[in-house]
DSSP file (Angstrom, degrees, kcal/mol; ACC not computed):
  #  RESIDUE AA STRUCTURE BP1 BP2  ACC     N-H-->O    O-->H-N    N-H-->O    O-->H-N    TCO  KAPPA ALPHA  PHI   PSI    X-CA   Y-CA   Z-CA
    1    1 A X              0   0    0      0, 0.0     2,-0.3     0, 0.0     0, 0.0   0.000 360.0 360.0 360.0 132.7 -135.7  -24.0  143.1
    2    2 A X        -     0   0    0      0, 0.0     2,-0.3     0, 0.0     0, 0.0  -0.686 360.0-147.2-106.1 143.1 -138.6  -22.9  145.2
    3    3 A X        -     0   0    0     -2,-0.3     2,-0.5     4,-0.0     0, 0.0  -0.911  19.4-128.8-117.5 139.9 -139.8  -23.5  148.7
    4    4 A X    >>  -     0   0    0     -2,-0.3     3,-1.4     1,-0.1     2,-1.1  -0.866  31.9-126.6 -84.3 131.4 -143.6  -23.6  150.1
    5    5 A X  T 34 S+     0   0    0     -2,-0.5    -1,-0.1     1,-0.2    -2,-0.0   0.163 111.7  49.6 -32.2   9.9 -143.4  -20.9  153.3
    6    6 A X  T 3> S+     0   0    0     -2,-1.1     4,-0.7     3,-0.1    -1,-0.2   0.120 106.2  54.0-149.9 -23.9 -144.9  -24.0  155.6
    7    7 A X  H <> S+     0   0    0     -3,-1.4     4,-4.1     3,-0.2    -2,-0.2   0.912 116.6  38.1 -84.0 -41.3 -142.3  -26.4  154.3
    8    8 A X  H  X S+     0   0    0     -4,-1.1     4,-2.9     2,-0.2     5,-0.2   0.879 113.7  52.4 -90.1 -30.1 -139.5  -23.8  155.4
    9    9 A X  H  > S+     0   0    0     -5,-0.3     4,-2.1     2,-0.2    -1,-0.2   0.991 115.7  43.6 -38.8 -56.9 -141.3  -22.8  158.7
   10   10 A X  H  X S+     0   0    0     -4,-0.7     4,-2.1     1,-0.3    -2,-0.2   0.936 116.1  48.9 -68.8 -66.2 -141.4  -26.9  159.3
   11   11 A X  H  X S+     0   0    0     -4,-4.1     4,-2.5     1,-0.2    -1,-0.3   0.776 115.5  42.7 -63.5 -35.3 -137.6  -27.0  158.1
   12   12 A X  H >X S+     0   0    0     -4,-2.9     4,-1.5     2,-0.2     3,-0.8   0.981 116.9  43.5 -59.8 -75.6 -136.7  -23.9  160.6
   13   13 A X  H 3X S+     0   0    0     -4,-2.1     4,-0.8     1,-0.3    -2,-0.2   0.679 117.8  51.1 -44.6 -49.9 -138.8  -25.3  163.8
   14   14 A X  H >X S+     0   0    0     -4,-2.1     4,-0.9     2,-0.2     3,-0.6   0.960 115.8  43.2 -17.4 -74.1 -136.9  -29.3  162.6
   15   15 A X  H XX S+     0   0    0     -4,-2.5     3,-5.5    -3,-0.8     4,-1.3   0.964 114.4  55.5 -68.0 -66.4 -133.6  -27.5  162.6
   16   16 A X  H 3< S+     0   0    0     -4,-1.5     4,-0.3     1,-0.3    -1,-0.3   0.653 110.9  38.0   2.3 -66.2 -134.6  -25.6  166.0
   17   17 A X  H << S+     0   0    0     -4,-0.8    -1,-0.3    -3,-0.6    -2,-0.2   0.408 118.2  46.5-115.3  16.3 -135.3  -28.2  168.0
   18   18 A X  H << S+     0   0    0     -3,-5.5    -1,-0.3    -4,-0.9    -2,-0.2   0.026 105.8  62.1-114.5  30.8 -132.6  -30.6  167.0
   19   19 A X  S  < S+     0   0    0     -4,-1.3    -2,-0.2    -5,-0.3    -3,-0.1   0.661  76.4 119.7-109.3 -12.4 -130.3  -28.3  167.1
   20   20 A X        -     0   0    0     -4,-0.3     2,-0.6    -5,-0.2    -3,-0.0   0.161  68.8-117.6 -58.6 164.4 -130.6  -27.5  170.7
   21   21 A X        -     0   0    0      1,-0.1    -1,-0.1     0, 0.0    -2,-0.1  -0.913  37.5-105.1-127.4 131.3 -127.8  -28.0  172.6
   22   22 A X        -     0   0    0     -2,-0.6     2,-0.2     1,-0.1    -1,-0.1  -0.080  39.4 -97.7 -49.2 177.1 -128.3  -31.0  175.7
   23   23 A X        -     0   0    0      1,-0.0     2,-0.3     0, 0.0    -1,-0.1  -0.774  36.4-124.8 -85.0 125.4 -128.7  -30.1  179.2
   24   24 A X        -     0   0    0     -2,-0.2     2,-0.5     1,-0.0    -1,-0.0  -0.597  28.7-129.3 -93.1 164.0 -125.4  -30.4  180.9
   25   25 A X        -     0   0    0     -2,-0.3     2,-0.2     1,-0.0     3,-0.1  -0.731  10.5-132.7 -90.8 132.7 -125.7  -32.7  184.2
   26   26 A X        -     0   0    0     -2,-0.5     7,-0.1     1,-0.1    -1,-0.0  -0.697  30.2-109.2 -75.4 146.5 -124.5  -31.8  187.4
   27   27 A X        -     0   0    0     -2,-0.2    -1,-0.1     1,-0.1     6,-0.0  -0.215   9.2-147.3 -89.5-160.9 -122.6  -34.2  189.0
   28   28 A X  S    S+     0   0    0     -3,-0.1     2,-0.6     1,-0.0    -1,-0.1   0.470  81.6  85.6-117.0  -3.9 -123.8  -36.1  192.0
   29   29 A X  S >> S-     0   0    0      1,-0.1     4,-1.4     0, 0.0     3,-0.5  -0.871  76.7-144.5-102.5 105.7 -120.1  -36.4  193.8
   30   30 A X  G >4 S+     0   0    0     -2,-0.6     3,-0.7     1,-0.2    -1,-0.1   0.988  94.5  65.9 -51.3 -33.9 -120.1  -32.8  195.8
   31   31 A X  G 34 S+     0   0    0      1,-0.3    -1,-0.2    -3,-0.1    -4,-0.0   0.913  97.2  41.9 -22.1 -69.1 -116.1  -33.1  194.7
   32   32 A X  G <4 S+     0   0    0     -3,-0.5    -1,-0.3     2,-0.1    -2,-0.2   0.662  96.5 109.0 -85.0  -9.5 -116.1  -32.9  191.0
   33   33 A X  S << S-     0   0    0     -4,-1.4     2,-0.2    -3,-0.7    -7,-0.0  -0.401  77.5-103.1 -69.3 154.4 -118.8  -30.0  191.4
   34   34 A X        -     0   0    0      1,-0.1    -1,-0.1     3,-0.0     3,-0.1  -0.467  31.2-106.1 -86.5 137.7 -117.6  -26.4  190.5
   35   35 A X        -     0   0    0     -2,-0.2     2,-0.3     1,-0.1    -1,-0.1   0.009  39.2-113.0 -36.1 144.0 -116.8  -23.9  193.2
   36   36 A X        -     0   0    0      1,-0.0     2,-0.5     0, 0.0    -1,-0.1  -0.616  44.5-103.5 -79.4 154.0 -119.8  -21.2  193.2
   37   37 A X        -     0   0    0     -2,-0.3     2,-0.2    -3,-0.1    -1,-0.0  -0.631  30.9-143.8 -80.8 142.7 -118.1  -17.7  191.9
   38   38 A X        -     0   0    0     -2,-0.5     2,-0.7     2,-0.0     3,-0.1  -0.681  16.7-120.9-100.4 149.6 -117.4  -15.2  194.7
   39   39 A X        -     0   0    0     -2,-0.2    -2,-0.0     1,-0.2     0, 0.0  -0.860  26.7-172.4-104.5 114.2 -117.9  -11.4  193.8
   40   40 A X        +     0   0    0     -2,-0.7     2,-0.2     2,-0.0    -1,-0.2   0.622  55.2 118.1 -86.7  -7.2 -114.1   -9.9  194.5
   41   41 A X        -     0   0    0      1,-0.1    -2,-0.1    -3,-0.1     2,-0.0  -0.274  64.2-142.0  59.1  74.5 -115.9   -7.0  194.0
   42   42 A X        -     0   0    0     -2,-0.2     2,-0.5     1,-0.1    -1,-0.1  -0.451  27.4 -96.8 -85.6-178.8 -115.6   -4.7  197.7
   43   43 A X        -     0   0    0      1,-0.1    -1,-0.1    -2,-0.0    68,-0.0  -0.728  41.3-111.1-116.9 106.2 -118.3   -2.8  199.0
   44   44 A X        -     0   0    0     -2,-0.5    56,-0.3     1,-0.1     2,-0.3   0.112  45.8-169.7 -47.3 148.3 -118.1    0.9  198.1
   45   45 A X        -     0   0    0     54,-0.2    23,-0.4    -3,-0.0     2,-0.3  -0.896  21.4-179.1-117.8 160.4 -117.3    3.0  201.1
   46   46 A X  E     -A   98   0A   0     52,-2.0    52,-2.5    -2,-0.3     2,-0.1  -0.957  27.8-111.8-156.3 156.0 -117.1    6.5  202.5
   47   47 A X  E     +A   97   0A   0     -2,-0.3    18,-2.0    50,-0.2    50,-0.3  -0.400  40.3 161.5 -57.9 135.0 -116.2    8.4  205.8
   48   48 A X  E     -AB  96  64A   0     48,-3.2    48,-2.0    16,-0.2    16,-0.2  -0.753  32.9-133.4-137.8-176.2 -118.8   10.2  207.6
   49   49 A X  E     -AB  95  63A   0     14,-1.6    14,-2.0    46,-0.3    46,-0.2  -0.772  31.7-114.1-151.4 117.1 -119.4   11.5  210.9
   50   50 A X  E     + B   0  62A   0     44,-1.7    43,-2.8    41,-0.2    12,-0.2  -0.003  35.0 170.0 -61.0 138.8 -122.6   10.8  212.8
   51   51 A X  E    S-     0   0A   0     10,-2.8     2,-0.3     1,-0.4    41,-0.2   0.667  73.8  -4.4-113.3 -80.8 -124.9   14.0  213.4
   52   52 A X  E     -     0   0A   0      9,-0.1     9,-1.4    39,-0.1    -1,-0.4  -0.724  56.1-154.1-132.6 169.3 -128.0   12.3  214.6
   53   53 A X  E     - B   0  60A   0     -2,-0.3     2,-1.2     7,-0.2     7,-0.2  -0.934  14.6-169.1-134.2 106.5 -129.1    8.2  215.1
   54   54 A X  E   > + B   0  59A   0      5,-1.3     5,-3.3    -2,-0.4    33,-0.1  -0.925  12.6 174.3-100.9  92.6 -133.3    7.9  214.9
   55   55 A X  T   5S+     0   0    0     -2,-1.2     3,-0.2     3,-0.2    -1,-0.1   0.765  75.5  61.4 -77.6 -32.7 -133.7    4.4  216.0
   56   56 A X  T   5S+     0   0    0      1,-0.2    -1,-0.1     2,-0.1    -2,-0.1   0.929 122.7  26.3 -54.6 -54.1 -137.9    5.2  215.9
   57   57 A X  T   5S-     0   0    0      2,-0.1    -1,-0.2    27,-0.0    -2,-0.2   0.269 106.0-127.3 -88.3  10.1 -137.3    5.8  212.3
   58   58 A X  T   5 +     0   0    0      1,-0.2    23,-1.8    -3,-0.2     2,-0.2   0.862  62.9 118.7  25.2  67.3 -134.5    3.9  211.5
   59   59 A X  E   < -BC  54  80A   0     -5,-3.3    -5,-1.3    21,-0.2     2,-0.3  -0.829  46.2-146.3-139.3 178.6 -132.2    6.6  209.8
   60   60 A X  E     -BC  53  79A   0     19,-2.9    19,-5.5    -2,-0.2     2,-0.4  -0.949   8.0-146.0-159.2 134.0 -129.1    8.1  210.4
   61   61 A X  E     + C   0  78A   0     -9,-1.4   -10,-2.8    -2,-0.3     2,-0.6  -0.926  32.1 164.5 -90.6 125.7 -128.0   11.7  209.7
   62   62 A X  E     -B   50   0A   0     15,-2.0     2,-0.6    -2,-0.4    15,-0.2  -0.965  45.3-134.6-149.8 155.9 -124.7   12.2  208.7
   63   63 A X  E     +B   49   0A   0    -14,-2.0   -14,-1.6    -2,-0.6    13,-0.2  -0.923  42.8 169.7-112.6 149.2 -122.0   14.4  207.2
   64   64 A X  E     -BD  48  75A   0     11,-2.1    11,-0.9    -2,-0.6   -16,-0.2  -0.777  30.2-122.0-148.4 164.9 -120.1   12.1  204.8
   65   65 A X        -     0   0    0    -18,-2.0    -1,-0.1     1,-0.3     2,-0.1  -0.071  69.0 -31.3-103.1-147.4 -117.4   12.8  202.0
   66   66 A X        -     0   0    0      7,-0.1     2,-1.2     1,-0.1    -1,-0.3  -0.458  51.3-141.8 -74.8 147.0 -117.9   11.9  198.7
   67   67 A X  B  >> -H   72   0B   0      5,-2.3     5,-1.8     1,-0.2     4,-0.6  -0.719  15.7-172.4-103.0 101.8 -120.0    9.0  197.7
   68   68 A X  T >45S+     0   0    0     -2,-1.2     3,-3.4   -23,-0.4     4,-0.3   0.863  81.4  47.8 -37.7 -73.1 -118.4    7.1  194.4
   69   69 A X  T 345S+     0   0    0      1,-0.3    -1,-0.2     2,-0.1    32,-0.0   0.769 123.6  33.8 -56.7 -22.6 -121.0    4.6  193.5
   70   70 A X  T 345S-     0   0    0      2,-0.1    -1,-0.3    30,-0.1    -2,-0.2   0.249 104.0-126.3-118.8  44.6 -123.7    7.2  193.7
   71   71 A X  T <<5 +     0   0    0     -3,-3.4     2,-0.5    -4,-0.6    -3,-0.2   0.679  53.1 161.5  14.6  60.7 -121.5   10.1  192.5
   72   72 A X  B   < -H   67   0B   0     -5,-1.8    -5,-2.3    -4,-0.3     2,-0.3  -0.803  32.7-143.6 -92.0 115.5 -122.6   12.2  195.7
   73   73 A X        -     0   0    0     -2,-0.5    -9,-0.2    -7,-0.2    -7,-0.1  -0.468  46.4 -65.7 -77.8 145.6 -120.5   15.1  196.8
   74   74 A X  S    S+     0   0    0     -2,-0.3     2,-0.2   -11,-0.1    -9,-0.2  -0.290  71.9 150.0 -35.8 159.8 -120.1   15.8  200.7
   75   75 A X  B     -D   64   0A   0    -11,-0.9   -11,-2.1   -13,-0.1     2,-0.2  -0.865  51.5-112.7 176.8 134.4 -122.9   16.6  202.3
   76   76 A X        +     0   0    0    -13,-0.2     2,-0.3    -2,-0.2   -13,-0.2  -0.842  57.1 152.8 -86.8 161.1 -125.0   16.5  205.6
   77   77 A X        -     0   0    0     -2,-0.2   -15,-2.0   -15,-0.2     2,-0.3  -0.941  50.8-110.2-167.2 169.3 -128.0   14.2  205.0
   78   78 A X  E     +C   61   0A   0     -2,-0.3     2,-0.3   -17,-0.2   -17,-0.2  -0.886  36.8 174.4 -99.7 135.2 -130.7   11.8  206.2
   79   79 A X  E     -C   60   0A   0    -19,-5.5   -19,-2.9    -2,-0.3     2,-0.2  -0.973  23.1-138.3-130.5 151.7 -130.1    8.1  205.1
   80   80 A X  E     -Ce  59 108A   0     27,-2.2    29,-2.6    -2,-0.3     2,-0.5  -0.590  25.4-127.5 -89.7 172.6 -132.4    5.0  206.3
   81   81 A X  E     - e   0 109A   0    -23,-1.8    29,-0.2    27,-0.3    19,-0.1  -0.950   1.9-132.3-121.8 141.3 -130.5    2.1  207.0
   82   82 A X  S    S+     0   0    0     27,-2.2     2,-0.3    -2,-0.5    28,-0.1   0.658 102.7  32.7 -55.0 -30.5 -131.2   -1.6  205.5
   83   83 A X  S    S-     0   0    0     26,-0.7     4,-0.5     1,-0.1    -1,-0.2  -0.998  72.9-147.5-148.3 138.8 -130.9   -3.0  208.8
   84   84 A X  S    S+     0   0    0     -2,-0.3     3,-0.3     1,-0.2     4,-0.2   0.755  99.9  74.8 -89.6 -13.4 -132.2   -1.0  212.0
   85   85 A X  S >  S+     0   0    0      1,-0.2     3,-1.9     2,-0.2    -1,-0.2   0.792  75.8  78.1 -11.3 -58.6 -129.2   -3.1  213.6
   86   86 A X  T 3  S+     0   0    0      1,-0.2    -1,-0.2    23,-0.1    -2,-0.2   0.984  90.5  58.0 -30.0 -72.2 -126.7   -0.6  211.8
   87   87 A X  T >  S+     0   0    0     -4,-0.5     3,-1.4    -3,-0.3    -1,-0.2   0.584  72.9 116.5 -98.9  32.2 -127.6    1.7  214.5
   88   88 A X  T <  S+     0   0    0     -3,-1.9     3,-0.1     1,-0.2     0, 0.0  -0.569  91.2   3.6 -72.6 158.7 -126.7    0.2  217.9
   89   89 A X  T 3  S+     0   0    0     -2,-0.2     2,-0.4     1,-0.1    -1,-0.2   0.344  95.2 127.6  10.4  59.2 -124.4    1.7  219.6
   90   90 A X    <   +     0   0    0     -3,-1.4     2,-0.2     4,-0.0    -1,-0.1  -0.986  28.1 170.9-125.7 115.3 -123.8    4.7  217.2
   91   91 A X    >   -     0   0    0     -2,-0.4     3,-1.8    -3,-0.1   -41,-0.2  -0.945  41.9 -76.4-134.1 142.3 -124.1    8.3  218.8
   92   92 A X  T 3  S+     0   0    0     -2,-0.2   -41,-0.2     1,-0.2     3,-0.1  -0.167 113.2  35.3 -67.9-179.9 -123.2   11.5  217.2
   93   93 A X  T 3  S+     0   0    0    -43,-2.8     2,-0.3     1,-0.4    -1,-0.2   0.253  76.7 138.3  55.0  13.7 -119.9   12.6  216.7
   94   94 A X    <   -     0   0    0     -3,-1.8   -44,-1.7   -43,-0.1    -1,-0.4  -0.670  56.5-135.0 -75.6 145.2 -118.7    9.0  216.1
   95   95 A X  E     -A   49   0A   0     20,-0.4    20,-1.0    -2,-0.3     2,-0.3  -0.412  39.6-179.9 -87.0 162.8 -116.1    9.3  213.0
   96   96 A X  E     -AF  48 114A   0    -48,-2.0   -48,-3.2    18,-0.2     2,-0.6  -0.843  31.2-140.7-169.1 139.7 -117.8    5.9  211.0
   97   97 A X  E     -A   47   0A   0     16,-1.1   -50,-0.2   -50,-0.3     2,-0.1  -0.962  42.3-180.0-114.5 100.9 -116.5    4.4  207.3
   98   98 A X  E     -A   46   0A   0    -52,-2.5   -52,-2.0    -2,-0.6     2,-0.4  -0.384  26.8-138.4-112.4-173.0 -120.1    3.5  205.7
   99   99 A X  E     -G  111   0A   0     12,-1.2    11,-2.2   -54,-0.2    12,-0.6  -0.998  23.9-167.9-143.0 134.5 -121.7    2.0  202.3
  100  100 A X  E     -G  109   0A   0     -2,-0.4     2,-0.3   -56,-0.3     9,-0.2  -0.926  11.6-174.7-139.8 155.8 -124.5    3.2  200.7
  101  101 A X  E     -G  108   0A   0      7,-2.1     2,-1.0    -2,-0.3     7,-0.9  -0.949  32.7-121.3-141.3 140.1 -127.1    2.5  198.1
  102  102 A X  E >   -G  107   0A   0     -2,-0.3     3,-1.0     5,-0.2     5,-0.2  -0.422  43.3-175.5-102.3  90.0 -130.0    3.8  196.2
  103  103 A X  E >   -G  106   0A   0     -2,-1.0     3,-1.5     3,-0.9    -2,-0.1  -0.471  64.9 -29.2 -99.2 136.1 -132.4    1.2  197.2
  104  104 A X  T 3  S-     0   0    0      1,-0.3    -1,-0.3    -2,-0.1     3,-0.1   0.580 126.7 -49.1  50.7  39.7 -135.8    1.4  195.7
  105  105 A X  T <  S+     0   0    0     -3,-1.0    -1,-0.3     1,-0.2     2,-0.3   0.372 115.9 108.6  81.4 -21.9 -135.3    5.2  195.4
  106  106 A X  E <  S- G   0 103A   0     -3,-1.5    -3,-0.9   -27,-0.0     2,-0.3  -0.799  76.4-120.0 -85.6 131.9 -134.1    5.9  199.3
  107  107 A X  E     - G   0 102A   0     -2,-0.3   -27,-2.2   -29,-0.2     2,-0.3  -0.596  47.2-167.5 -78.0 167.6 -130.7    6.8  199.9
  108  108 A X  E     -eG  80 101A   0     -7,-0.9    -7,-2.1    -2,-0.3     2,-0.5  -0.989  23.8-136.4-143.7 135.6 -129.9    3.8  202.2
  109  109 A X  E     +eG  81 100A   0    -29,-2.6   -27,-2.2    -2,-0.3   -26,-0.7  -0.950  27.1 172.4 -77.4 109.3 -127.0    2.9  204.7
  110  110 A X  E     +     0   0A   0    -11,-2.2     2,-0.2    -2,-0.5   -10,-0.2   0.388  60.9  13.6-117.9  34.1 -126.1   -0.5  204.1
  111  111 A X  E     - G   0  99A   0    -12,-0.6   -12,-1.2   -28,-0.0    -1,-0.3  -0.708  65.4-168.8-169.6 126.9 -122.8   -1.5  206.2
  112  112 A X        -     0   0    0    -14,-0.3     2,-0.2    -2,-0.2   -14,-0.2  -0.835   5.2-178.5-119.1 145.2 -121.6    1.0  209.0
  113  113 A X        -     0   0    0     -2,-0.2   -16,-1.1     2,-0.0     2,-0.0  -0.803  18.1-143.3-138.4  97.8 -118.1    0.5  210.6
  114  114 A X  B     -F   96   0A   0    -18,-0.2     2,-0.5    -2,-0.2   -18,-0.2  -0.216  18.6-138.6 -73.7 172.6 -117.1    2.9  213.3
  115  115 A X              0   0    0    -20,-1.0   -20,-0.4     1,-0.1    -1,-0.0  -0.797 360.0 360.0-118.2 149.1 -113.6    4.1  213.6
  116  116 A X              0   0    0     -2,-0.5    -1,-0.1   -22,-0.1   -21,-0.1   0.925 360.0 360.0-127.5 360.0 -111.4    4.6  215.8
């Protein structure tokens, strides 16, 4: 038994688009709705100690220990910061436990703690 290619296209495209699976409904009682998921997930850190704070440029030199997530060995370096907030009231030789990223190609500080 034989099939015309345009009869089994039609039969695929049929099956397709009753085959679809509904749209489930959200409900409309905030109660029964499902929690959103939370990322338990923390926010890599590493120790540094502030060399220099360029608030004009919004960067931050520091010597830091190793960086997991972007499998950086100590170093001194320049990083920019995400938020030029990050560096009030950060002067060198504050000890500081920071998080960093390679944002759009820049290394980037994006959460500073100092310690004390």
């Amino acid at each position: 038994m034989t099939f015309a290619p345009t009869l089994v296209a039609t039969l695929f495209a049929t099956l397709a688009v009753t085959a679809a699976p509904a749209q489930a409904q959200t409900p409309t009682d905030p109660s029964t709705r499902p929690a959103p998921a939370v990322s338990a997930a923390p926010e890599p850190t590493s120790d540094g100690e502030v060399r220099k704070v360029d608030k004009a440029q919004g960067k931050l030199t520091l010597k830091h220990g190793p960086i997991k997530n972007l499998d950086m060995p100590p170093m001194t370096m320049v990083f920019k910061v995400s938020d030029p907030q990050l560096l009030e009231g950060l002067n060198p030789g504050d000890k500081i436990r920071f998080a960093a990223d390679n944002l759009n190609g820049a290394m980037t500080v994006t959460a500073v703690q100092v310690l004390k």
